[in-house]
N, C-alpha and C positions, 0 to 999 in steps of 0.2 A: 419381621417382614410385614409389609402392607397388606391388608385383607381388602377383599374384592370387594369390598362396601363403601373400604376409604378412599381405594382406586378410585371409584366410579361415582365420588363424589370430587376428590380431587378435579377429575376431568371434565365434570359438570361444570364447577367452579373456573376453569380454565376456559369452557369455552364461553361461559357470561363475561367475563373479564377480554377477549378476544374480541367477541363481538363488539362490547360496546367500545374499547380499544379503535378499532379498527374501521367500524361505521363514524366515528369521527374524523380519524383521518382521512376514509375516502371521502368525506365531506371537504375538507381542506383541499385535496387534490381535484376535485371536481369544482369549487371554486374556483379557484390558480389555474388551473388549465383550459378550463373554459375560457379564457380569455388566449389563449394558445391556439384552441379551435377555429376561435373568429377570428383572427391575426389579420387574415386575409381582408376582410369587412371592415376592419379597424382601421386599415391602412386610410380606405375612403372616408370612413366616420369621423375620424380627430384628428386629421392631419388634410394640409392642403390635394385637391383632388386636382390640381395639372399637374402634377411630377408622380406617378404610381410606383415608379422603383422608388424614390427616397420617401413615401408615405409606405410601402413596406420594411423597408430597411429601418425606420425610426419607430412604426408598429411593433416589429420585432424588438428594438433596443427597447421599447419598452415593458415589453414582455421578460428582455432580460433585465431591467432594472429590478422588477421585483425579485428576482434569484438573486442579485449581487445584494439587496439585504436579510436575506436570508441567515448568514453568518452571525448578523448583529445581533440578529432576533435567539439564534442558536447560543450565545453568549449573555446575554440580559437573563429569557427564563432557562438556561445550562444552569447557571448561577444559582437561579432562583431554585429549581427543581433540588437539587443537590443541600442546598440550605434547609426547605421546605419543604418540602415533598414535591412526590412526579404529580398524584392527581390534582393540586392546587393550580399548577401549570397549563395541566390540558386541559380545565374549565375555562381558563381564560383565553388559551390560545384559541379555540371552535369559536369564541363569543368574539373575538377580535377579526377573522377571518370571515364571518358571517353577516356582520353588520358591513364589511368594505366592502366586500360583494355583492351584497343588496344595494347597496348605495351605486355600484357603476351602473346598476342597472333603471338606475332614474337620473345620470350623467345626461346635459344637453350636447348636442354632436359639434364639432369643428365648423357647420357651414351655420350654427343657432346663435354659439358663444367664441366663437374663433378660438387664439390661443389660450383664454381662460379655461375651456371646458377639454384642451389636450394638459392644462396643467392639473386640474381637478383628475383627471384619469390617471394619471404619474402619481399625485397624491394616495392614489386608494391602491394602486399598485405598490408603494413601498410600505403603506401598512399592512398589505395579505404578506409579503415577501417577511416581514418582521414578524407575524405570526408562525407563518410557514416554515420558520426556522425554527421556532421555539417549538412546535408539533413534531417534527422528523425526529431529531433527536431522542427525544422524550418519551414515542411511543416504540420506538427500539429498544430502549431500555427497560420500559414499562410492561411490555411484552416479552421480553427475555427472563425475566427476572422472576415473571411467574410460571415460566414453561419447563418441563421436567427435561431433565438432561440426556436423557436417551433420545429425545424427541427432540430435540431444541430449535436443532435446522428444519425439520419440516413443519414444524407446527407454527414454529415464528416467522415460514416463507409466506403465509399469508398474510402478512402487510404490506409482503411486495405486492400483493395486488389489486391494491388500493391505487398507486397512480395510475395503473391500466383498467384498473375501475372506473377510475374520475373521467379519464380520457374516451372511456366507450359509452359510458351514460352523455356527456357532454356530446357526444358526436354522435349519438344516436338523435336526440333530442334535437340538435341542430337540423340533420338528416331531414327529420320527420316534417321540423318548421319550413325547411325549404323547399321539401314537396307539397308539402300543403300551401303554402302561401307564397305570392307572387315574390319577384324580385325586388318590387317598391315598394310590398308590405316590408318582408322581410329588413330592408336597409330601414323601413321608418321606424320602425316599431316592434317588429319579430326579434329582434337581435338581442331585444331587455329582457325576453321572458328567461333562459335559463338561469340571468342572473338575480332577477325577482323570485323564482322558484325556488332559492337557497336558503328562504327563509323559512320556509316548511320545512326543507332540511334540517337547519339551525335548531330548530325549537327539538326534536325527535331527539338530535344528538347530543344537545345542552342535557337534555331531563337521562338520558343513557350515558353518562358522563358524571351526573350528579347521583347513580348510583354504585360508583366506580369505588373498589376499598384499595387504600393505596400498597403501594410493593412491598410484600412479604421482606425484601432485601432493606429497602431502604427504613421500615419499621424495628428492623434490628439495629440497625446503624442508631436509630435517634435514639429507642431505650439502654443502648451503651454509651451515648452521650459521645458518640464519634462523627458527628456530623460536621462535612466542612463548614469555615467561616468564610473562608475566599477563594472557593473552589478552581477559579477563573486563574488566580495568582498560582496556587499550588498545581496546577498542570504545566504553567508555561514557567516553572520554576524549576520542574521535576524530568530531567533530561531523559529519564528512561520514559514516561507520559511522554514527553513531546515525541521523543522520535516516534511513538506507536501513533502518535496525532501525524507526525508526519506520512508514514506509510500510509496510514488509513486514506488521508487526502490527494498522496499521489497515485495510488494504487487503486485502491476500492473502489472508494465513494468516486472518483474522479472516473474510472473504467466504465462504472455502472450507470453513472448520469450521463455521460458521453452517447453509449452505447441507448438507453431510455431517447433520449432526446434525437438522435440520429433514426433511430426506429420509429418512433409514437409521434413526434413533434415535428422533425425536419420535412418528412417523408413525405403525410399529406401536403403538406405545403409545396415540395418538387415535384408531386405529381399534379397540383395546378398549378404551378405559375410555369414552372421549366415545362415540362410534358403535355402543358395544355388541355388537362382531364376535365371531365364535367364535374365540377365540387361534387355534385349528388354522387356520382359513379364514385370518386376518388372517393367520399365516404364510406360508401358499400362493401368495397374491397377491404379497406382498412379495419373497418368492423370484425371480420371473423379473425382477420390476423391478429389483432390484439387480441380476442378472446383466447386465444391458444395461447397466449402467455399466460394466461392461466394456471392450469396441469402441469404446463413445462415449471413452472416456477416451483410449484409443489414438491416436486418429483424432483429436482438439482436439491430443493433444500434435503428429502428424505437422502438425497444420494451422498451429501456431506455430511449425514449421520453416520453414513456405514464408512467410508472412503476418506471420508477428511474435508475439510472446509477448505484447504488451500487448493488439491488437486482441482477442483470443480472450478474455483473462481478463477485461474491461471489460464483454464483452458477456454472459457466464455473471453477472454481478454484477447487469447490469439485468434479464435474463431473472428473476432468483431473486426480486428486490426488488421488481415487476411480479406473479410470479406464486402467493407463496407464500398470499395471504391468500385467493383464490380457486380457488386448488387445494384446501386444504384446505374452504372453503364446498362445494366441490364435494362431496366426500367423504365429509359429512353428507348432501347428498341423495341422490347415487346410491350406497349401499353398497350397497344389494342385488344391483349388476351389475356385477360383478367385473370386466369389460374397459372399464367405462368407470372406476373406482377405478384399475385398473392405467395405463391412459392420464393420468389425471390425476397419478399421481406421476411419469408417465415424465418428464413436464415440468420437475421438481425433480431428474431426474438428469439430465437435459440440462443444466442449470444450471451442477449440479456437475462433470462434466466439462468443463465449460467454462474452469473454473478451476480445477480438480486438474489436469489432463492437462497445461498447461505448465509446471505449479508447481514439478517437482522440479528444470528446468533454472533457473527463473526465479529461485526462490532461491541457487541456488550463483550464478547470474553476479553477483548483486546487488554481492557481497561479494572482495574481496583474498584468498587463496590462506591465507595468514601466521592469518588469526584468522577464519577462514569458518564452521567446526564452532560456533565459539560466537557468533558473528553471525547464522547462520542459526537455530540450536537453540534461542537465548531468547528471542527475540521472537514466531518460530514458534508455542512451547509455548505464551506467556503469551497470545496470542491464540487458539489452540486449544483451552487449558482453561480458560482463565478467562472465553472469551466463548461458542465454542462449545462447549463441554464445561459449563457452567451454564444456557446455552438452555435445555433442557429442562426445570430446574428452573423457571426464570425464566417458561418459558413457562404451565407448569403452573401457578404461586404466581400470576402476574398472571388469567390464567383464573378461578382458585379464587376471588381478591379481587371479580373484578369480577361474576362470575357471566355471564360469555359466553365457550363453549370458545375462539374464535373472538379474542377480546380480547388476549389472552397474546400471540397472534403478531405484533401490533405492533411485541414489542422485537427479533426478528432483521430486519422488515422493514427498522426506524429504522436500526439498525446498519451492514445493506445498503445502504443508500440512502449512508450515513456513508462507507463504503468507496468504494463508485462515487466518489463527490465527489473522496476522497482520489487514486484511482487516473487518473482522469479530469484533475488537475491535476499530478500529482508523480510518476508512474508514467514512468520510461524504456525504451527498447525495448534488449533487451539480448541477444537472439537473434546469435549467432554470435561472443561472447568469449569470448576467450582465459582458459582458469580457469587456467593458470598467473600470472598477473598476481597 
């Protein structure tokens, strides 16, 4: 048996490795999504300013350009991580992510350098999206693999809260720039600071990354001399792997980014442009709501320790696909009454924590020890940016077409309803394996 020394060294070690884990990722997602915040601002900055729906709608596509290479990114270091180890990976991915992002933020605007400086802005966005792939993956696995098995779901739900990290530090910071500073500071020059400020981050998360010891799992694998040679081949070879790649991406990962993006991403954005909010107001509100995903994420993951990984994420799937289309109706009538606005989205992060909080264990057990990093990492990405990470486009363009704000959200409902099916029929319960296997 474990004596209370080795416990409580164990868990010392688990949460330096958590931390610095984790404070890179939300560096990565406060990157990446920062550029989500300003969506709105973008539209006027890099793209022509007489047509504002199609400089939002092409804002957004570029917003989802970097999620649709995501995948890629999830397959080049998948590969790599799996060959070489996980920590080799997340030094490079923070260092790849931190310098695009510093750099948009010394990008000249649409009205300086015309289409050269909206092609420069696509450029820096498919290099974060190529990072961004090869970080999600990596730190699921990376983080699973050192967490103890009674504990797995709660302890490894703290990575979910890293994109709701990125997303409230970036929208606070925003907040703060636009109360302080006018509206032609702001558009001149306010708009670079949070991506200039990523470089303070960068350096914090580089040197806490460079003291990172790599996965107990994967350090076993290399001194058995089992390590893959073509990690990438032997998944899409291996029909029992693919189909659990396939659930993962129509189910999970797809429910989860859906449900993320419809709540944290869409939301602000329909309460200015459809509902007509004061950006500052519409920030405020948004602010506690995401915070409360928080606890909630905690507390679903502790709950699929006791209960099971499947029942929790089944039910944040029907909750989301039930409730997304009348939260948002809501939101249109009562804007004017910010607690009843903030209660209606709370419902959309209840969702999401439903199915983020056991996600980070639920993906690694999916998967064999041998090719996990890239098992997990591309199917993950390819459902996070190619379905939720283009929602908002999607959402927006169908809206636009149809002429009802309201219209658009069909297709994350359909999709939801698509996942529950999937999950409801081919979803196993996977709560307490062995990740060495």
């Amino acid at each position: 048996m474990m004596d209370t020394h080795q416990a409580l060294g164990d868990s010392r070690a688990y949460r330096k490795v958590a931390l610095a884990a984790c404070f890179g990722t939300f560096i990565e997602w406060y990157d990446f999504l920062t550029f989500a915040t300003l969506a709105v601002h973008f539209a006027a900055l890099f793209f022509p300013a007489d047509d504002p729906v199609s400089g939002l709608l092409m804002s957004l596509a570029t917003f989802g350009v970097g999620m649709v290479m995501r995948p890629f990114g999830a397959a080049l270091f998948g590969s790599l991580g799996d060959r070489y180890g996980r920590r080799k990976m997340f030094i490079a991915t923070i260092a790849i992510m931190g310098l695009a992002t510093f750099a948009v933020g010394l990008l000249p605007t649409h009205a300086q350098w015309g289409w050269t400086a909206t092609a420069m802005l696509l450029a820096l966005r498919l290099i974060q999206g190529l990072a961004m792939g090869g970080e999600i993956g990596g730190a699921n696995v990376f983080l699973a693999e050192h967490a103890p098995v009674d504990r797995r779901g709660a302890v490894t739900s703290v990575l979910q809260w890293m994109g709701g990290l990125g997303i409230l530090v970036s929208t606070f910071q925003i907040v703060l720039l636009q109360s302080w500073l006018s509206a032609s500071d702001f558009k001149d020059w306010g708009w670079r600071i949070p991506f200039l400020f990523s470089a303070l981050l960068l350096a914090i998360s580089f040197k806490a990354r460079l003291a990172l010891q790599e996965s107990p799992v994967f350090e076993r694998i290399r001194q058995q001399q089992q390590t893959a040679v073509t990690p990438l081949r032997d998944c899409l070879r291996d029909r029992q792997i693919l189909g659990r790649m396939g659930l993962l991406f129509f189910c999970i990962s797809a429910g989860g980014g859906l449900l993320f993006f419809c709540s944290q991403v869409y939301a602000p954005i329909f309460l200015k442009t459809v509902v007509k909010m004061d950006p500052v107001a519409a920030g405020w509100i948004t602010l506690p709501v995401t915070l409360s995903l928080f606890p909630l994420t905690y507390l679903c993951g502790a709950l699929s320790d006791r209960i099971g990984r499947r029942p929790v994420v089944l039910s944040g799937l029907l909750l989301g696909s039930l409730s997304i289309l009348p939260v948002y109706a809501g939101l249109q009538l009562f804007a004017g009454q910010p607690l009843l606005v903030f209660a209606l989205l709370f419902i959309l992060i209840i969702a999401v924590a439903l199915v983020t909080g056991p996600q980070t264990a639920l993906l690694s057990e999916l998967f064999a020890a041998r090719t996990r990093y890239t098992a997990v990492g591309l199917p993950h990405n390819l459902a996070a940016g190619w379905i939720g990470g283009l929602s908002p486009f999607a959402v927006a363009l169908i809206a636009e077409k149809t002429g009802s704000p309201l219209g658009g959200l069909l297709y994350p409902v359909a999709l939801l309803l698509i996942a529950l099916a999937t999950g409801y029929y081919f979803l196993p319960e996977t709560r307490g394996r062995d990740l060495n296997e």
